[in-house]
C-alpha positions, 0 to 999 in steps of 0.5 A: 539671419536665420536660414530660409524655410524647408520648401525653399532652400532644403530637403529634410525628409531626404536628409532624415532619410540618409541620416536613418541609413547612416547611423543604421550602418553603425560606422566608426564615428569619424566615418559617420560624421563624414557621410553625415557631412555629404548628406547635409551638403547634398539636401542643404538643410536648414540649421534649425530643421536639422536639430529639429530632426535630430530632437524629433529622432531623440525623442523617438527613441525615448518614445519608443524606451517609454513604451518598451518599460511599460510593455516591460513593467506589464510583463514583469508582473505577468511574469512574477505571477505566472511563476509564482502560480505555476511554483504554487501549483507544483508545490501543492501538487508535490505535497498532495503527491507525497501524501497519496505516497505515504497513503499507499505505502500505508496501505500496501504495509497493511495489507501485506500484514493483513495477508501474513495475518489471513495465511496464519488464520487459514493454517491454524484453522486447518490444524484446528479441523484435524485436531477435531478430525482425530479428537474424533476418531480417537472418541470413535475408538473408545466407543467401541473399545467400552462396546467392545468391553459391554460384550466381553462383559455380558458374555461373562455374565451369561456363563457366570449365571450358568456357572450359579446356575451348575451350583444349584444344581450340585447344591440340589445333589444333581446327578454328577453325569449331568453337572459334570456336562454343565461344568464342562461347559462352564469351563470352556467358556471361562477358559476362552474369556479368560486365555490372554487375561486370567485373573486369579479369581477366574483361574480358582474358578476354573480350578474348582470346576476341573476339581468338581469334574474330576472328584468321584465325589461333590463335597459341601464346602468345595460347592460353597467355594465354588459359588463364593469365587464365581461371585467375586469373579462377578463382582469383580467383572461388575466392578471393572465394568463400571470402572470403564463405563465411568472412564467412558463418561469421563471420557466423554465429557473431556471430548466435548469440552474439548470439542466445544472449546475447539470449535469456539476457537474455528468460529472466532478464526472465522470471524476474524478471517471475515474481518481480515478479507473485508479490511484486505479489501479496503486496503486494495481499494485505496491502494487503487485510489492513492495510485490514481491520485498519485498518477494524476498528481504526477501528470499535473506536476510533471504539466506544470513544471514544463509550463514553469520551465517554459515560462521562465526561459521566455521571462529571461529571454524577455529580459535580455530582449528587454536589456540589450533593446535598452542599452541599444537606445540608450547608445543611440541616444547618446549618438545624436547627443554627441552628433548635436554636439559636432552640429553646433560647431559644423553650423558654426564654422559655417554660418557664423551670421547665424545664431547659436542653437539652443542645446537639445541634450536630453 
């Protein structure tokens, strides 16, 4: 016959009660079985209630597994893709960091050239301007030496024009007080023109006049020499002139040739240099904007490898959470199974008029 009901022979709460704190303790299984023994005299406890409760107690614990492997398979997957969206951020944050790198070195490379380029230009542009600067000055120079000669010149004239003039007047038989006066004068002048440069027509010329001065008499043919030298002297004054005139205008336009082709030279300089600040310019301003790129980059990496960090240590200590809450069921669960096990053949030693209870393994 089967035992009598719960309300009338048996206090199962109280034997669930003691049952919780017995296998809570987890003693050695000999001294389990030995309170569990004491617990079951105390509440006298039906048979059936008893695997009745150690059923319910089993299916708690695989209730409890249940929910634990859905809450476990939810946050495995939050996991995966937390992880997988933080690494993706970390990689696109790694590849737009290195390109604002590589972007900035550029710039940097560039404009330490365009600067090498800029200080160049400055220096050629100075040597340029002093290049101009004595082209100038020696223009300057030979303008006053071709000045210069235009006076020596006509200084020549005038007294070689005297000097035709003291011709005639020998020519015309003067009185040889009155040329001797012209010649002196004539003489004189040729002499300080011609004291650091005699040329041998000059010098026959003067020759001629200190003859004629200090003859008692004026030959013919001596006059007629006398006008044929001072005209080939001032053939001769005429034709260096000329000569240097020419040099002069030659020399002119060498300078502005040369001039032209300098200041050509200055105003592409220019331009170049114009060119050169405006690109330095644009090289420091993408400078500044990959360096904030670069800092808000590395601010987002640095954020999102924390956060990656801080997610997998909670993703594995999740796990272990999860593993060892596993394993601690799974021994329960083989606890009440071995204790059904003992139960069978404790009632049976017991109430052998009972019947056989039914096997409650899982």
């Amino acid at each position: 016959m089967r035992r009598e009901t719960l309300s009338a022979s048996g206090d199962v709460p109280k034997l669930e009660s003691q049952v919780r704190q017995i296998v809570s303790k987890k003693s050695a299984f000999p001294e389990l079985l030995d309170k569990l023994s004491v617990a079951l005299v105390e509440t006298k406890a039906p048979d059936d209630e008893v695997f009745a409760l150690f059923q319910r107690l089993i299916g708690e614990v695989n209730q409890e597994q249940a929910a634990t492997d859905n809450v476990n398979y939810g946050h495995v997957k939050d996991c995966e893709e937390e992880l997988k969206y933080r690494r993706k951020v970390i990689e696109d944050t790694t590849l737009s960091l290195n390109k604002a790198s590589e972007s900035k070195d550029r710039c940097d490379s560039s404009l330490t050239k365009t600067q090498t380029v800029l200080a160049v230009n400055s220096q050629v542009q100075q040597n340029k301007e002093r290049e101009l600067e004595a082209l100038q000055e020696i223009r300057s120079q030979q303008r006053t030496l071709l000045e210069d000669r235009k006076g020596y010149h006509d200084q020549v004239v005038a007294i070689l024009e005297g000097a035709l003039r003291f011709v005639e007047e020998l020519e015309k038989g003067a009185a040889k007080e009155t040329t001797n006066e012209q010649a002196k004068n004539v003489s004189t002048g040729l002499l300080q023109l011609f004291s650091g440069h005699r040329t041998p027509v000059a010098h026959a010329v003067i020759q001629m006049l200190t003859q004629i001065m200090t003859s008692k008499s004026v030959n013919a043919a001596d006059v007629r020499r006398l006008r044929e030298l001072i005209m080939e002297l001032r053939k001769s004054i005429e034709q260096a002139y000329n000569r240097a005139s020419q040099e002069e205008n030659a020399a002119q336009e060498a300078h502005e040739k040369q001039t032209a082709q300098i200041r050509q030279i200055m105003s592409d300089l220019k331009r170049q240099e114009a060119s050169a600040k405006n690109y330095s310019i644009e090289l420091h301003h993408c400078i500044e904007e990959e360096m904030a790129v670069i800092a808000v980059s590395s601010t987002r990496k640095r954020r999102n490898q924390q956060l990656l960090d801080a997610g997998q240590a909670m993703c594995e200590t999740w796990s272990i959470s999860y593993e060892y809450s596993t394993k601690t069921r799974q021994s329960a669960i083989q606890l009440y199974n071995k204790i059904l096990e003992w139960l069978k053949e404790y009632f049976k030693k017991n109430n052998s008029d009972s019947k056989s209870p039914r096997s409650l393994a899982p």
